[in-house]
N, C-alpha and C positions, 0 to 999 in steps of 0.2 A: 489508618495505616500504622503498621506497629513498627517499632525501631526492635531489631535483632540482639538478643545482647550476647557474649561471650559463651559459647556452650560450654557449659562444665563437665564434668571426669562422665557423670554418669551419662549425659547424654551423648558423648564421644564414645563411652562404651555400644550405647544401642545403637551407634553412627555403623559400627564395627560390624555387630552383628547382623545390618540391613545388609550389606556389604558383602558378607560372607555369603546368606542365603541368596543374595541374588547371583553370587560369581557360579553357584552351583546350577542356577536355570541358564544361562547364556547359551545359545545354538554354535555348536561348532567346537565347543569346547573350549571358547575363549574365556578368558579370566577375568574377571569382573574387575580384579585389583589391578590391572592393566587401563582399564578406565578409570577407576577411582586417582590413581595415582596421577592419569593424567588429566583429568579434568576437576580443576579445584576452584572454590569458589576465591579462595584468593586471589588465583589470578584473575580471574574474574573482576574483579574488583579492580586489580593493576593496570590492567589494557583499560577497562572503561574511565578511571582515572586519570590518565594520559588522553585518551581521544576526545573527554570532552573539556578538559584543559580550555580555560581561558585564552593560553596561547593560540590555539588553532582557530577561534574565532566563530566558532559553529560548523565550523568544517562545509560553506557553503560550495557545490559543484564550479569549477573555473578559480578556485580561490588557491593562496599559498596553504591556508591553513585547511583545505583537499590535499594538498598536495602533502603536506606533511604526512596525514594519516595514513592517506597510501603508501607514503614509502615506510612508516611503520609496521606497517601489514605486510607488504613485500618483506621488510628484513625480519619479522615471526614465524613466515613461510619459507623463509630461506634458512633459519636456523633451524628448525623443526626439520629438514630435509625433504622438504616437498619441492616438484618439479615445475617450472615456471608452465603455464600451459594458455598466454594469452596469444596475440597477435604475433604471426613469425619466429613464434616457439618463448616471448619474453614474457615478462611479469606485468603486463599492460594490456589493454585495448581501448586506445581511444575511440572517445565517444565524443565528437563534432555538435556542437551545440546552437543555437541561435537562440538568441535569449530579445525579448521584447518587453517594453515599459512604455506606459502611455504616458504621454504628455498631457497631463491637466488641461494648462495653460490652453492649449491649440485645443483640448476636445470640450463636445456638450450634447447634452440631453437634453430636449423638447417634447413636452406632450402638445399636442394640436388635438381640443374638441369644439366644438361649434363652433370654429372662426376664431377660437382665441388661444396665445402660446404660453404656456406656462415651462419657465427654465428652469430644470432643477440643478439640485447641488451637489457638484461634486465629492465625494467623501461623505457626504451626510444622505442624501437623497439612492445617490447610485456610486456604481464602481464600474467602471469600464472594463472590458477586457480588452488588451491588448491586441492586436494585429500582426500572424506572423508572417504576410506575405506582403505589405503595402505597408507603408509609413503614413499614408494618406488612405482614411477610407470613410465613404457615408452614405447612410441608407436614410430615406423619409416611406414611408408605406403605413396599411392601417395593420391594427394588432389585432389577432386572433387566439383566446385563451385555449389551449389544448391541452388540459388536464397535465396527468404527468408527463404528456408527451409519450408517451412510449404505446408502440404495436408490438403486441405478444400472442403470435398465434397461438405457442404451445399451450396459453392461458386464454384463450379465447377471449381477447381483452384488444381493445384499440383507443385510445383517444384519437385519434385524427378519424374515422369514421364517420363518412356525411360531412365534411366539413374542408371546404376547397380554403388552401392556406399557399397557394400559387404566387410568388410576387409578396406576400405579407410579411410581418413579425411574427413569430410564436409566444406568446407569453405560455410559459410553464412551471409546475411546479418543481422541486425537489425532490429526488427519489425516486419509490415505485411503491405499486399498493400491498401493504401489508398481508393481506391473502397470500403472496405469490409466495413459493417455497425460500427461504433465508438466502443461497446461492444463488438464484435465479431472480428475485429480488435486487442483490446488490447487481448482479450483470444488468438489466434493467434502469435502474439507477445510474449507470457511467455515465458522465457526462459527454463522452465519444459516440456514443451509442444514440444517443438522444441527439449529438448533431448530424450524426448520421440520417439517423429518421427524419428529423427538418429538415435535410438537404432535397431527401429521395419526394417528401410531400411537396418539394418547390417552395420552400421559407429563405429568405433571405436575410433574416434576422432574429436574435434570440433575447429573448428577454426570462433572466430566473428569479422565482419567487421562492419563497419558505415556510410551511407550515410557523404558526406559534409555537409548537413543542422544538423545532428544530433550531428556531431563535434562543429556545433557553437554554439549546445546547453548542450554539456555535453566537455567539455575541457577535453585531456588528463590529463593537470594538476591538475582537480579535481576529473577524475575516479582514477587515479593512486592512492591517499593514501587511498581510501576507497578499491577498488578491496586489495592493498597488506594487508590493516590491517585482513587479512581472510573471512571465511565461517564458516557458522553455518548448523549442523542440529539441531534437535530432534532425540531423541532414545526412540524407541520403548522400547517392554516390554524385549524383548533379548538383550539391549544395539546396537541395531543397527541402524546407523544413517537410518531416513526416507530419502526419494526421493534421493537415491544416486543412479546412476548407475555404476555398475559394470564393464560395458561392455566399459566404455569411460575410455582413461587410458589417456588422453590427453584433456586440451579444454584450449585454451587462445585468449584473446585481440590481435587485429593487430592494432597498429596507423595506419593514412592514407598510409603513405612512406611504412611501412613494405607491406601493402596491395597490392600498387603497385609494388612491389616487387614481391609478390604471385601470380602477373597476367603478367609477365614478359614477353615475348614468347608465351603468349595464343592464341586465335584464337579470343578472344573481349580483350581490355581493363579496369581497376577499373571503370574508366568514362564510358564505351559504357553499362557496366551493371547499374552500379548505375542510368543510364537514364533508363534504360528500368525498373527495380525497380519503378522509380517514375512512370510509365504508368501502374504498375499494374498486367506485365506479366510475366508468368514463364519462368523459364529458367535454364538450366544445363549444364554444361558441364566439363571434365576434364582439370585438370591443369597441364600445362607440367613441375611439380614441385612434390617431394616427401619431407617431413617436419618430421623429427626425433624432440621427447619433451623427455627430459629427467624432470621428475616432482617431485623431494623432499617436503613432506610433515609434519608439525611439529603438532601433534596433543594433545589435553588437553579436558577435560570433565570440566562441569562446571552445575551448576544448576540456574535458572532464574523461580519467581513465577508471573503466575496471579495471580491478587486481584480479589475476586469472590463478592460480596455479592446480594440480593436481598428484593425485595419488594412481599409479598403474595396475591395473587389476592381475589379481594372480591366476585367472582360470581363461590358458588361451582360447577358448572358442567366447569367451565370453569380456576380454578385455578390452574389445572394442567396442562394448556398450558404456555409457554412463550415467551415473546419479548424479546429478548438479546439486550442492547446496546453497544458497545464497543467502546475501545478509546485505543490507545497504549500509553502508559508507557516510555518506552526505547528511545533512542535515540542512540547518534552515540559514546559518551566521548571522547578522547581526543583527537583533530585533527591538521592539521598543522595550526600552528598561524599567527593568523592574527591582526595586528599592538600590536603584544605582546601576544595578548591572545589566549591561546590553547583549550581551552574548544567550543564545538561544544555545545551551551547550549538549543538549539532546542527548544527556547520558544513559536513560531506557531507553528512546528513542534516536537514534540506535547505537551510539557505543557499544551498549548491552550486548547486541544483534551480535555486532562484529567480533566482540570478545568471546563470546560462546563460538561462533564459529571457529575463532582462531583456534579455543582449547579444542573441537572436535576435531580437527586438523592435527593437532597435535596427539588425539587418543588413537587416532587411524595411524600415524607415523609409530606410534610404539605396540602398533600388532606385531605379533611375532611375526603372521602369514598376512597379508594386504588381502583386501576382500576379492570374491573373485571378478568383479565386473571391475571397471575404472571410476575413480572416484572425484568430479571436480568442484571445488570452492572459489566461487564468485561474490568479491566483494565489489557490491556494484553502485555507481554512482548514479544522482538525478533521481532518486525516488522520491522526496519530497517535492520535486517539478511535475510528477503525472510517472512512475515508474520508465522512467529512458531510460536507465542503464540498463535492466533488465530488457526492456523490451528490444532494446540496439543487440544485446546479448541473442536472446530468446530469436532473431529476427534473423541472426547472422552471426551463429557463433562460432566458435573456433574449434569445434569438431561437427562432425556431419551430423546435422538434425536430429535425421533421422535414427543416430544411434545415441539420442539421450533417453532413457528410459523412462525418466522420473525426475520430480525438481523438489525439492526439504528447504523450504524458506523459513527464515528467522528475523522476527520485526518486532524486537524485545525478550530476552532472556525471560522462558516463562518462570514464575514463581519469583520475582523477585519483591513482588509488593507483599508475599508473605507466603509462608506456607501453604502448601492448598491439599489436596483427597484431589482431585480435578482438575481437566484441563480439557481445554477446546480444540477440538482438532476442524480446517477448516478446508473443507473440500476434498476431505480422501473419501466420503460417502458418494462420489461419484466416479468411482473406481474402486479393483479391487485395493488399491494403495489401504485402504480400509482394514483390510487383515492387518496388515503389517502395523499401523496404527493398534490397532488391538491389544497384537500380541508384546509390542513392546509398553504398552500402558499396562498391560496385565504385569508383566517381568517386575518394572519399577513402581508394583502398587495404587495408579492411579487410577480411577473412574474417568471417563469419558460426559462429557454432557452437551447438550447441542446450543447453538450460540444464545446466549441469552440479550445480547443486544441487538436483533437484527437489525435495526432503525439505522446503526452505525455501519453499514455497508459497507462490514471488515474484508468481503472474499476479493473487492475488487479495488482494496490499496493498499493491496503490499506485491511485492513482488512476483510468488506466485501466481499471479493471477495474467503476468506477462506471459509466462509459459503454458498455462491452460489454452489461452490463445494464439497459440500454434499447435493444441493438438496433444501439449505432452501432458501426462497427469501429474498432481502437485499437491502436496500437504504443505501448511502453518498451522503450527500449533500456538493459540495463545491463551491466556491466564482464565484459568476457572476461577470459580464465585466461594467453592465451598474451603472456608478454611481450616486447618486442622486444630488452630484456634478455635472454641466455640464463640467464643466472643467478639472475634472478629467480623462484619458483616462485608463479606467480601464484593456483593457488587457495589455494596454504597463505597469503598476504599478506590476500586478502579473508577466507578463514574464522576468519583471528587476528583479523582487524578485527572479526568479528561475534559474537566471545570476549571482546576487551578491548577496544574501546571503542565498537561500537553501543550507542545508549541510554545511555548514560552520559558523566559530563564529559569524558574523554579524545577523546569526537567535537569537538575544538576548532582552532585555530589552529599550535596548536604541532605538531600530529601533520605527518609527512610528506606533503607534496600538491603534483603535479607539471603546474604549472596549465599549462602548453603544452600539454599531453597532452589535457588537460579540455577546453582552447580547441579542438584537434581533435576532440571526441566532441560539440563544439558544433556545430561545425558540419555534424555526420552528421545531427544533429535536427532543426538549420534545413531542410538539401534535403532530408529525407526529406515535411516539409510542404510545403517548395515544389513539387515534384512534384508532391501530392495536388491541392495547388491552380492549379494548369498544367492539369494532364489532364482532356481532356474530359469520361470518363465519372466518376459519382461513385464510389468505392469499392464491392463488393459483394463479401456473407459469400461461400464457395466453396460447391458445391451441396452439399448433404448434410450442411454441417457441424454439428457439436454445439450450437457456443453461437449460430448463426446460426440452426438451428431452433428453439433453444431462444424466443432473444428475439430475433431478425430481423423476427417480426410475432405480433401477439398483445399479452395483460397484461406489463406491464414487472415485474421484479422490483429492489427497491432494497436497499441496501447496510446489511447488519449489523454489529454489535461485531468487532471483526478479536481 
């Protein structure tokens, strides 16, 4: 990762002349120096600066230092002259929370095989997952390994096939099989998805394992203090947490050791599956192990607000449609410390987010003419708990569903780890949203590339991916590989970033961040919603597609634990 240093005379000069050539392609005859003037990467810099502030504490959802940031955003949207557009016409929508944390002390895991009990250990062994409907909960039953868990008709693929898991435990893996297409891959992969599947085969309980490639991407010792610090829902209108299942009285983390432990006596080995895992193929079978979870759960309510507001579209047949932008708010607050400091201060993650969005907000506020549909920006809370603000939004929000068009999520200012030729656009290939992605990479010079990580099952945590799940179509754009540096090797700079310092304190100010860069990948988000909001027709899924037959029409599905 390269550090930015000062652009000099001549490269302010070719700043000028990008600048010019592009305010000449703009559709409409809008002036490109109209954006450039408002969207800077200084301020860029200024907002993220401030949000991930030490003072605010990690800006965790229910916290003071939430609450600060939001009313910083509120007064950015208030000064810019945009229209408050939350709940009852104000700059809010609360979002009702119930937050869950297991009690150690009171819980345990037990393996039971021929007659004898081995206790493992908490923290080292397993992780529990908390309980959001009982304080008290316990399952004893035998375990049955069901590959990744996942039925995929569209891929003619089943792990539970031939194999009655009625009353049992599911052990499963991580993920989904690499075969399946990138999008449909991570949808696959949600961990709601898969308790859903448990539910419907008659599981009672869950138990998750992880390839060895996915350990060396996610360490016990950084799942551990995000899994213990809890779980969040939303609550419905009867105070009930959403996407909880009832029928699961059990589900925990295995480290690798406990795993092999779990396959002790089997008829395969942890290794003989997790091969066949990586080739793609189903597979089930019983475990000659029976697993008692005794589960204590500490439970507290809490409230967390989107920041709503909006821009009014200028073309009346058409101002009652809208573009939703979004950027999450929240972050992770206070985490284990790193060379003294404890604050998780999440300045790509997502400062960044929200600072880009604020300048888009503010490039739409100094159009001459306002676009012609309506335009709203959702700064939304709980994404780091399983996407709840969005999904409270996306589920129930404060114009008719039915007339949001389209959703522009932002879950890190792209370019800021360095200049790029590239960038990933993630899920307009299943709509036409795809042109408009296009045409505004083409404007601003970028190449387009398809995800190079799919292992990271980007389409289904960030935000976006709440709105697909009702239906509407949805673009994130995030950071390409290819740098305009040659020397730069850009996917090794992003995969060290998500080694040593996603999720943890090093996501801060001091790290390398190339805010011109960013100030460009802002402006790819702003036209790429301008666009939507220009164009006659609304957006529509492509025919045939997956997630547009899935939830293009019909029951909406909402958004679980990430």
């Amino acid at each position: 990762m390269m550090k930015r240093r000062m652009l000099g005379v001549v490269s302010l000069l070719m700043l000028v002349l990008v600048v010019a050539t592009q305010a000449a392609d703009l559709p409409d005859g809008v002036v490109m120096q109209q954006v450039m003037q408002s969207i800077r990467g200084s301020a860029i810099r200024a907002h993220m600066r401030f949000l991930s502030d030490s003072l605010l504490e990690g800006r965790a959802p229910g916290t003071r230092g939430y609450d600060i940031a939001a009313r910083y955003v509120q007064a950015e949207l208030e000064a810019i002259g945009l229209k408050a557009a939350g709940a009852n016409d104000g700059w809010y929508q609360n979002v009702p929370l119930r937050k869950s944390v297991v009690d150690a002390a009171q819980s345990s895991f037990t393996l039971i095989s021929s007659g004898k009990e081995e206790r493992l250990t908490d923290g080292k062994d397993y992780l529990l997952t908390p309980d959001m409907l009982r304080q008290q909960s316990s399952v004893e039953a035998p375990v049955v390994f069901v590959g990744f868990g996942v039925t995929a008709p569209n891929q003619k693929y089943d792990d539970y096939s031939g194999i009655d898991v009625k009353g049992k435990i599911v052990a499963l893996i991580y993920g989904a099989p690499a075969k399946f297409p990138s999008t449909e891959r991570a949808y696959y992969s949600d961990g709601l998805v898969k308790q859903r599947n448990a539910v419907a085969h008659g599981a009672i309980g869950m138990l998750d394992l992880m390839l060895p490639e996915d350990w060396k991407r996610y360490s016990w010792d950084w799942l551990r203090p995000q899994v213990e610090s809890g779980d969040m829902r939303w609550l419905d209108g009867a105070g009930k947490p959403h996407d909880a299942f009832v029928e699961l009285k059990g589900k925990a983390l295995l480290n690798d050791s406990a795993g092999k432990k779990l396959f002790a006596g089997a008829e395969r080995t942890l290794e003989q599956v997790s091969e066949t895992a990586r080739k793609g193929e189903p597979q089930a079978f019983p475990l000659p192990v029976t697993v008692r979870l005794q589960v204590a759960s500490r439970q507290s309510k809490l409230q967390s607000a989107n920041v709503v507001a909006k821009i009014e579209g200028s073309d009346p047949a058409l101002r009652n449609e809208y573009v939703v932008y979004t950027a999450h708010l929240d972050h992770l607050g206070i985490c284990p410390p790193v060379a003294g400091d404890n604050v998780c201060h999440g300045a790509i993650d997502n400062a960044s987010g929200t600072a880009t969005l604020l300048e888009i907000a503010r490039a739409y506020s100094n159009l001459a003419t306002p676009p012609r549909r309506s335009v709203i920006f959702v700064f939304v809370t709980g994404e780091e708990m399983g996407l709840l603000g969005s999904d409270f939004y996306a589920t129930s929000p404060t114009v008719p569903r039915e007339a949001i068009v389209a959703n522009v999520n932002i879950d890190g200012a792209p370019g800021l780890y360095f200049a790029m030729k590239d960038v990933v656009p993630m899920g307009p290939e299943h709509s036409n949203l795809a042109k408009n992605v296009e045409e505004a990479a083409q404007k601003l010079g970028y190449e387009l590339s398809p995800d190079p990580m799919p292992e990271e099952v980007s389409f289904i945590r960030s935000d976006q991916y709440s709105f697909v799940l009702q239906g509407i179509p949805a673009v994130y754009i995030t950071d390409g590989v290819k740098a305009l540096d040659p020397k730069i090797d850009g996917l090794n700079v992003i995969k060290q970033w998500l080694t040593t310092r996603y999720h943890t304190p090093g996501d801060n100010m001091a790290q390398p961040l190339d805010f011109e860069s960013a100030a460009k990948g802002t402006r790819l988000n702003f036209l790429i919603g301008y666009l939507i909001a220009q164009q006659d027709k609304r957006p529509e899924w492509n025919s045939g597609d997956f997630f547009g037959v899935t939830f293009g029409k019909g029951p909406k599905l909402t958004v679980g634990s990430r």
